[in-house]
C-alpha positions in Angstrom: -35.8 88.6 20.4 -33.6 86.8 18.0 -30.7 87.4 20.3 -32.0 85.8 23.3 -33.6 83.3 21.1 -30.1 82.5 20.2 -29.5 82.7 24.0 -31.6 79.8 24.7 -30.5 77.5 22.1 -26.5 78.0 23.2 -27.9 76.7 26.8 -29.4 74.1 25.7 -26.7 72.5 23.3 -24.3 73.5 26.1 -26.0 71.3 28.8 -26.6 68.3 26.2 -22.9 68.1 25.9 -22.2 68.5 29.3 -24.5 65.8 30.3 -23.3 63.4 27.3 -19.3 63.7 28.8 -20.8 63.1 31.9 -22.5 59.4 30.4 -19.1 58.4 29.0 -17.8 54.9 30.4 -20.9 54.5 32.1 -22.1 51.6 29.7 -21.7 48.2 31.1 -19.8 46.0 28.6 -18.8 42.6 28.6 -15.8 40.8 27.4 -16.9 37.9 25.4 -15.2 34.2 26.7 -13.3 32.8 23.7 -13.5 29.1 24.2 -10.4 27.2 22.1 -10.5 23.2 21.6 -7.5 21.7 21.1 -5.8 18.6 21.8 -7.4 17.6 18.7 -6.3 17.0 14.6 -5.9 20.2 12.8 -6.6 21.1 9.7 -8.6 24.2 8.1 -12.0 21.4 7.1 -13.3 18.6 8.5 -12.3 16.4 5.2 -8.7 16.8 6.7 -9.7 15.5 10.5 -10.2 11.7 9.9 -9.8 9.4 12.8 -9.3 5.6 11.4 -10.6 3.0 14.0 -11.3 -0.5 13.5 -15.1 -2.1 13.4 -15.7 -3.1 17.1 -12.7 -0.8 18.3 -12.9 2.1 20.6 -12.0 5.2 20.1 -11.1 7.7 22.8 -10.8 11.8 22.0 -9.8 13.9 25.2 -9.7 17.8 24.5 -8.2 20.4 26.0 -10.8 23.5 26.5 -9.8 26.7 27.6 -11.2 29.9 27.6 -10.0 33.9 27.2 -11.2 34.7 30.3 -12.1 31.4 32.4 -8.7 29.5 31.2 -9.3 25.5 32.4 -12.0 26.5 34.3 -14.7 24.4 32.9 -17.5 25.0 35.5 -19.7 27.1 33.1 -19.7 25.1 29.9 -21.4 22.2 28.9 -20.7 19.6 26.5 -22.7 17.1 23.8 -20.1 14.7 21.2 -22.3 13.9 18.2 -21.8 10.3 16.0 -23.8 10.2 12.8 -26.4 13.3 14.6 -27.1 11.2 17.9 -25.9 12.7 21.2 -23.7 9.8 22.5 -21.8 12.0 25.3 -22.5 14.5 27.4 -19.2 14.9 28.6 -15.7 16.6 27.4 -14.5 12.8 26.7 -15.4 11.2 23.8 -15.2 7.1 24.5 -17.3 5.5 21.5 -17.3 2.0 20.2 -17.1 1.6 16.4 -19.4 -1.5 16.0 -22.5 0.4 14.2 -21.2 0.1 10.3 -18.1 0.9 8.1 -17.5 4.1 6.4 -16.8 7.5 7.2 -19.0 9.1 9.8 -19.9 12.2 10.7 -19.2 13.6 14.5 -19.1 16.7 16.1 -18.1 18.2 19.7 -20.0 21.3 20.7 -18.7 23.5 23.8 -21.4 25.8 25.6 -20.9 28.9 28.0 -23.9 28.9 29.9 -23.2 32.4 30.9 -24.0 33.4 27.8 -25.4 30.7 25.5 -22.2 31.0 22.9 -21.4 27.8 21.4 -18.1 26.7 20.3 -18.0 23.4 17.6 -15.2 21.0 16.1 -16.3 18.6 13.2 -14.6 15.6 12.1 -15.1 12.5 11.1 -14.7 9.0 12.7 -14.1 6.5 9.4 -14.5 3.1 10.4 -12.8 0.3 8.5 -12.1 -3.3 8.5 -8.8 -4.1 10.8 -7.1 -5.3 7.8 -7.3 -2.4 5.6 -4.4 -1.2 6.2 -1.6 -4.3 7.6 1.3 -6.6 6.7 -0.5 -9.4 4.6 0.9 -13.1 4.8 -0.1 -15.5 2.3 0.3 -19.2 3.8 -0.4 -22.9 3.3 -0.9 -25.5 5.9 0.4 -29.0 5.7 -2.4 -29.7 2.8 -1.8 -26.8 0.8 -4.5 -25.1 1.8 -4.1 -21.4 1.3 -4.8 -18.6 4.1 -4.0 -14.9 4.6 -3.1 -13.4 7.6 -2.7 -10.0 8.3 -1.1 -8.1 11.6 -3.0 -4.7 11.1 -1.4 -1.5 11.6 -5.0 0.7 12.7 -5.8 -2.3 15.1 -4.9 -2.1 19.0 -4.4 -5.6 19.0 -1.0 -6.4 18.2 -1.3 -9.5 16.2 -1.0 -11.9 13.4 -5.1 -12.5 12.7 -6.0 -14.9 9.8 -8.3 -13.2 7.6 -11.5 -14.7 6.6 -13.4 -13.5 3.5 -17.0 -12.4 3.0 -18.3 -14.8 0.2 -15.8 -16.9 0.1 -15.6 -20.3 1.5 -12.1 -21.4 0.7 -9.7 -19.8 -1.4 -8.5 -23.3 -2.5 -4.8 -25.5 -2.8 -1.8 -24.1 -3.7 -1.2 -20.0 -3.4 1.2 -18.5 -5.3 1.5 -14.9 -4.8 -0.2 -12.2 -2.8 0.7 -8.6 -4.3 -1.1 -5.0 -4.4 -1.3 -1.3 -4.8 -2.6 1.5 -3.0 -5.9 3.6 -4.1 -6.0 7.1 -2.4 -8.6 9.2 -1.6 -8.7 12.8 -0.5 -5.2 12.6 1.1 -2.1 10.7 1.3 -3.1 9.3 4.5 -6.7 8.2 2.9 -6.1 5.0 1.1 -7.1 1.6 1.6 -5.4 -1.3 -0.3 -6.4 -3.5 -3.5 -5.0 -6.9 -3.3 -4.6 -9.6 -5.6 -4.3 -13.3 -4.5 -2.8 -16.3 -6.7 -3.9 -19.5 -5.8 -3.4 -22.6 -8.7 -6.2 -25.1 -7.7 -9.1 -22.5 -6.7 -12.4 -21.8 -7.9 -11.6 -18.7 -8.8 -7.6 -18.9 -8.9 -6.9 -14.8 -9.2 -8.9 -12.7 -6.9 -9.2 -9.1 -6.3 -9.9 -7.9 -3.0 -11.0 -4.1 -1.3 -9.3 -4.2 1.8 -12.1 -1.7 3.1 -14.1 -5.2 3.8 -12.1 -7.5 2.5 -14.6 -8.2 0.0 -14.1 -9.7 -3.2 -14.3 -7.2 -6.1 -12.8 -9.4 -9.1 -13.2 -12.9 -9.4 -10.6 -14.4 -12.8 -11.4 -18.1 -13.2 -11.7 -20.3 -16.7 -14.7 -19.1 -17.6 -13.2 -15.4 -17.9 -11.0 -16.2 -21.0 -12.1 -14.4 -23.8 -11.0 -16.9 -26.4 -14.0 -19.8 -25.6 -12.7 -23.3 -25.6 -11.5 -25.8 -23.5 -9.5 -23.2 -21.5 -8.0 -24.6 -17.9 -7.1 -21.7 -15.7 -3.9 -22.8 -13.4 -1.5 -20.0 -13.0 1.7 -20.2 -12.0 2.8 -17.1 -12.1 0.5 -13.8 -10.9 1.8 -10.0 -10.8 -0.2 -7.2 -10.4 0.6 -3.9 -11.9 2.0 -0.7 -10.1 0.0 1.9 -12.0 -2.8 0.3 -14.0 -5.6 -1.8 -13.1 -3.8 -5.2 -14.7 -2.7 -8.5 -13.5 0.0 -10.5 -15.1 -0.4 -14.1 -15.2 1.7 -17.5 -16.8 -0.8 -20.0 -17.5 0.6 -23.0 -19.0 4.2 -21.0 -19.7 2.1 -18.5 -21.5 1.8 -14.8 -20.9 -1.6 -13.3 -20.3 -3.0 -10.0 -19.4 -6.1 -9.9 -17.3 -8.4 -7.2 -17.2 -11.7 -6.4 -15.9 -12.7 -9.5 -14.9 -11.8 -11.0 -18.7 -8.2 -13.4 -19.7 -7.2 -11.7 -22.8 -5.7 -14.3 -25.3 -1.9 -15.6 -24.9 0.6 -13.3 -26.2 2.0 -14.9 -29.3 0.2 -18.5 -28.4 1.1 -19.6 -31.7 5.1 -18.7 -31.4 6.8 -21.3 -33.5 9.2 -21.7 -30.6 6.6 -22.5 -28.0 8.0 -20.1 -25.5 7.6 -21.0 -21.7 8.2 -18.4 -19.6 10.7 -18.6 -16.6 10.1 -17.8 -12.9 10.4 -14.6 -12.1 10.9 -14.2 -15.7 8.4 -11.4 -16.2 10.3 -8.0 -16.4 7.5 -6.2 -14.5 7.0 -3.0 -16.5 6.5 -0.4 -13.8 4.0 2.3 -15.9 5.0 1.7 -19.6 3.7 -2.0 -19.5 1.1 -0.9 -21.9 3.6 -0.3 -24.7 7.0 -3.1 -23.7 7.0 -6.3 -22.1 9.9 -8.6 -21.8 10.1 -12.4 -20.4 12.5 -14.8 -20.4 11.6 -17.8 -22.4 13.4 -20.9 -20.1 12.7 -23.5 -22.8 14.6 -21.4 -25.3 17.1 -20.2 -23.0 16.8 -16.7 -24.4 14.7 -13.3 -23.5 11.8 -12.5 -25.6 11.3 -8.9 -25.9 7.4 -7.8 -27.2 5.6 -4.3 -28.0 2.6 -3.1 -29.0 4.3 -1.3 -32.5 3.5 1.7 -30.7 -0.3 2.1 -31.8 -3.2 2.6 -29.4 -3.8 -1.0 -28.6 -2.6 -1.2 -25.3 -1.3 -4.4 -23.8 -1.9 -6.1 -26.8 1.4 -6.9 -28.0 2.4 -7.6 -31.6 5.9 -7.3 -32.2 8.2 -10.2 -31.0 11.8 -9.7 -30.8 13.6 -12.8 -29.9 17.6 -12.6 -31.8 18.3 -9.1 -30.4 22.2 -8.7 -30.5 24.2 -9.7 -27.0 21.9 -12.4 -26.5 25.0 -14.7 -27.1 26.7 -13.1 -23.9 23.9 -15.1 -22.1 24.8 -18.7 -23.2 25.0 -21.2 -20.6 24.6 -19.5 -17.9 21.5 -19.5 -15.2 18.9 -17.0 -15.3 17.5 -15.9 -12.0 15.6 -12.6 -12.3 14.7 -9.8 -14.2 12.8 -6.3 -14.6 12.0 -3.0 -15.6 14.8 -0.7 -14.7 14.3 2.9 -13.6 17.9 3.8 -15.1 18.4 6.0 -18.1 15.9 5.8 -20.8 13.4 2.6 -21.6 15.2 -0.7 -20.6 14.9 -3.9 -18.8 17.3 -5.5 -16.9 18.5 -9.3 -16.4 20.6 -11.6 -13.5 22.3 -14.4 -14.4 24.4 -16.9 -12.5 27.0 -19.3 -13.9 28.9 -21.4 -11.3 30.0 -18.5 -8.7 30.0 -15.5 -10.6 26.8 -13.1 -11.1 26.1 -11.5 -14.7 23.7 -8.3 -15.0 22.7 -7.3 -18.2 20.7 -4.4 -19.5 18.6 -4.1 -23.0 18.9 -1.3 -24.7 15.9 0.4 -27.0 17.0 2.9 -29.9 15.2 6.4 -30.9 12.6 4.3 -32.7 11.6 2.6 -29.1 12.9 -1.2 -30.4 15.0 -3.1 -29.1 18.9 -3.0 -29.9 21.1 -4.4 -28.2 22.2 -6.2 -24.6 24.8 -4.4 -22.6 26.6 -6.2 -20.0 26.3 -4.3 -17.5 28.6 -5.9 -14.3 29.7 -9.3 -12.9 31.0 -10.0 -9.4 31.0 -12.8 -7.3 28.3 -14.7 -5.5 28.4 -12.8 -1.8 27.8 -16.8 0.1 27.5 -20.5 -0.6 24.5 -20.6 0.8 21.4 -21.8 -1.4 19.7 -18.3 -2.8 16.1 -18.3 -1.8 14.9 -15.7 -3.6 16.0 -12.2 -6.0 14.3 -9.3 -6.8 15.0 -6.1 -8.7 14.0 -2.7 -6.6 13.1 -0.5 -9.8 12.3 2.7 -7.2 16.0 2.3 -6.2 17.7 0.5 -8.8 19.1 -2.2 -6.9 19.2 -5.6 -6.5 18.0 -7.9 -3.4 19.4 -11.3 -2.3 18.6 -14.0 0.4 20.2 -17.2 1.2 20.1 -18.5 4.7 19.2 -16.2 7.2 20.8 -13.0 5.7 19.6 -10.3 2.6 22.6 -9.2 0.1 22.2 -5.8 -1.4 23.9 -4.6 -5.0 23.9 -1.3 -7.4 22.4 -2.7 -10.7 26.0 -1.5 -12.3 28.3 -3.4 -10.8 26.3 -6.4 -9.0 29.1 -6.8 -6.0 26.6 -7.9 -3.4 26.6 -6.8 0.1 25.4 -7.8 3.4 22.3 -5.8 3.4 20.5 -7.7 6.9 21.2 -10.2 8.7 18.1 -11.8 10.8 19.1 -12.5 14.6 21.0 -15.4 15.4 18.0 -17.1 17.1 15.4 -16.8 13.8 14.0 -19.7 12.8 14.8 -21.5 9.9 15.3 -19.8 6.5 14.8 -16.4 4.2 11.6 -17.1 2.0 10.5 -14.5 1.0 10.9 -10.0 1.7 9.4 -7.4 0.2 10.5 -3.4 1.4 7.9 -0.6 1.1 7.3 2.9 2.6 9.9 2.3 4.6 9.4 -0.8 6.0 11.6 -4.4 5.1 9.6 -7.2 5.9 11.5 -10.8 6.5 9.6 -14.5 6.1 11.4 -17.0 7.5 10.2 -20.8 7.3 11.0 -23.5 10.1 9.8 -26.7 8.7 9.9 -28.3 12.6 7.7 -26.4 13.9 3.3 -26.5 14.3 3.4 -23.1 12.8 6.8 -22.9 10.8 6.1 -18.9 9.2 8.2 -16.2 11.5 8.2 -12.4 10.5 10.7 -9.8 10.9 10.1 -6.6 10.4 12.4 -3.7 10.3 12.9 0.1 9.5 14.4 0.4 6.1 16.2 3.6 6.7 17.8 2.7 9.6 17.8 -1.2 9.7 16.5 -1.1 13.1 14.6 -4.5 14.2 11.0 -3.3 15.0 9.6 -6.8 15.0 9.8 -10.1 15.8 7.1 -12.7 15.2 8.2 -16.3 15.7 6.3 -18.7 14.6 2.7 -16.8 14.0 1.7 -18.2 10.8 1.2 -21.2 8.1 4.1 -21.6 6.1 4.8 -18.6 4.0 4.5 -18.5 0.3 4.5 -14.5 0.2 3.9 -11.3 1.5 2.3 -7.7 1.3 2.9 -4.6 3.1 0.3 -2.4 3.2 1.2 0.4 5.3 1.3 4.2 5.5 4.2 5.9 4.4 6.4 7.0 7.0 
């Protein structure tokens, strides 16, 4: 009994495996269709795939779909492009107008195979900003001394010099000065917007802060910001802003003030027996250690002035003055044109001088106690042309001097000052070199022609390759000075 018990069960197990071979590859599967978007920005999150497009600008995003198994073959998916959650296409094509509100928005593409319901999604986001957030920035007068800014903006279509007008403010008033700025960055390099600060003398508010973002005022510095009460008249002549801290550098009345957070901090050293008056371009901007050394030179006194804080924690509030430092003698009678901080070797400034043809750099030198020393000379050579200079400048990112007279920019090491023809503007430019300024590399010219309705002309080249990229005749007021405020190349 047990035996054909036994019997039976060997049957049985014998003809479930028989009929269990026989069911193999039977079963119906299906290869899933892997849909890939491309043709899009990249990056592992959607923090990292920002599209910048102007207020009222378009902005067009084409994909390229293809599946694992259907290739181009787009006849079985559908498509929906989300802005802010609202379905504004139902097509592969993205074409949206930016002209809902600023900011960074939201959007995302969804790709569906109606075959089987799978849905495939890119997110990014669409941050619209104002056309002059990021630009090259003019700052003009008309034929009154009224004071403008125009702006050709590098995220606009339009290629075009646009004057800028200013939420909240009417006018920004009679004789501008400067126009200068620095860069605030968000989650990338490529996220910034710029923070601008305009010098007008006879304004309402003659320093002004602006976000680019909107071009909205965010600091107004006018006579009733000085701390020290008073009859205090607010006409700058001189306004710098600072490359790494949130301060502004100002001559008011030949005296040196810091301005911070909406307040004028008191003169440095307003009751200086001398009655210093500080030179133009006489502020030997501090690039990062402003906070601790500042240097002028004092053109009433005919010598440089050379302050710190005595090293304690009151920053930018300077009590040490230093005005006899050895090898100031080497400076007698001759012409002071320029000066700065120097990114050479150790804490210094650096100082040009002209007498009759011949060019004199010096250098100050600080000891192992961070004061002041001694003056170095530290070249001469001669002046590279005859031609009236029309303005200097120290490069302290690549220690070299910068020169323009006539229609041409000089270029020197700050060792041995023997200028060289750096650029010369086309034969056809317009009037004169006013004014340059070369960023991320990018040289911007302003050239003034005093004939014409709108005498301002721009240049603007690549600074690597000295390649013209540009050429603007006659596009704006007549140039006082200039901004760039561009990506980084």
């Amino acid at each position: 009994m047990k035996l054909k018990n036994l019997y039976y069960i060997l049957v049985i197990v014998l003809l479930v495996f028989e009929s269990c071979s026989k069911d193999l590859g039977n079963y119906n599967y299906q290869d899933i269709n892997a849909i890939t978007i491309g043709g899009l920005l990249e990056n592992s999150h959607p923090t990292g795939r920002i599209y910048e497009i102007p207020f009222k600008d378009t902005v067009r995003l084409n994909p390229v779909i293809s599946g694992s198994l259907s290739g181009a073959d787009t006849n079985a998916l559908t498509f929906e492009w989300k802005v802010d959650s609202i379905t504004v296409s139902k097509t592969k094509n993205l074409f949206y107008v930016a002209n809902k509100r600023y900011g960074r928005i939201p959007a995302a593409f969804s790709v569906t195979d109606k075959s089987t319901g799978t849905v495939t999604s890119y997110h990014c986001f669409l941050n619209v900003v104002n056309p002059y957030k990021w630009g090259y920035y003019v700052l003009t007068q008309n034929k009154a001394k009224d004071a403008s800014v125009y702006c050709l903006s590098t995220i606009a279509k339009k290629q075009s010099w646009e004057e800028v007008l200013f939420p909240q403010t009417q006018t920004l008033g009679r004789n501008p000065i400067s126009i200068s700025g620095t860069k605030k960055y968000g989650a990338s390099a490529s996220d910034f917007y710029n923070v601008i600060t305009i010098g007008v003398q006879e304004a309402a508010n003659p320093v002004t802060v602006i976000d680019s973002r909107e071009f909205t005022p965010i600091l107004y510095y006018n006579s009733s910001s000085y701390v020290g009460g008073g009859n205090f008249t607010f006409r700058p002549s001189q306004v710098i802003s600072d490359h790494y801290f949130e301060i502004i550098y100002v001559i008011n009345n030949g005296k040196f003030h810091v301005l911070r957070q909406g307040k004028i901090a008191l003169a440095a050293f307003a009751k200086d027996p001398l009655d210093y008056q500080v030179a133009l371009n006489g502020i030997a901007t501090p690039y990062g250690n402003g906070r601790l050394f500042m240097s002028v030179y004092d053109e009433k006194n005919k010598k440089v002035r050379v302050w710190d804080n005595g090293m304690t924690g009151n920053e930018f509030l300077y009590v040490n003055d230093y005005k006899d430092i050895p090898g100031q003698e080497m400076m007698d009678g001759k012409t002071f044109l320029a000066c700065s901080y120097a990114n050479i070797p150790s804490i210094n400034q650096i100082y040009l001088f002209r007498k009759d043809n011949q060019l004199y750099s010096y250098r100050l030198n600080y000891g192992e106690d961070y004061k002041p020393v001694s003056f170095d000379l530290l070249g001469e050579g001669p002046m590279p042309t005859s031609d009236p200079i029309s303005y200097v400048y120290f490069d302290g990112q690549t220690s070299r001097w910068y020169m323009a007279a006539g229609k041409t920019i000089y270029m020197a090491s700050y060792l041995g000052v023997e200028f060289q023809k750096y650029v010369q503007l086309p034969s056809d430019a317009p009037g004169n070199i006013v004014k340059f300024k070369i960023l991320d590399g990018k040289l911007m010219v302003a050239t003034n022609d005093p004939t014409a309705n709108k005498p301002g002309s721009i240049y603007i080249y690549n600074a690597n390759t000295m390649v013209l990229e540009q050429a603007h005749k006659h596009v704006v007021d007549e140039v006082v000075d200039l901004h760039l405020g561009i990506p980084e190349e």
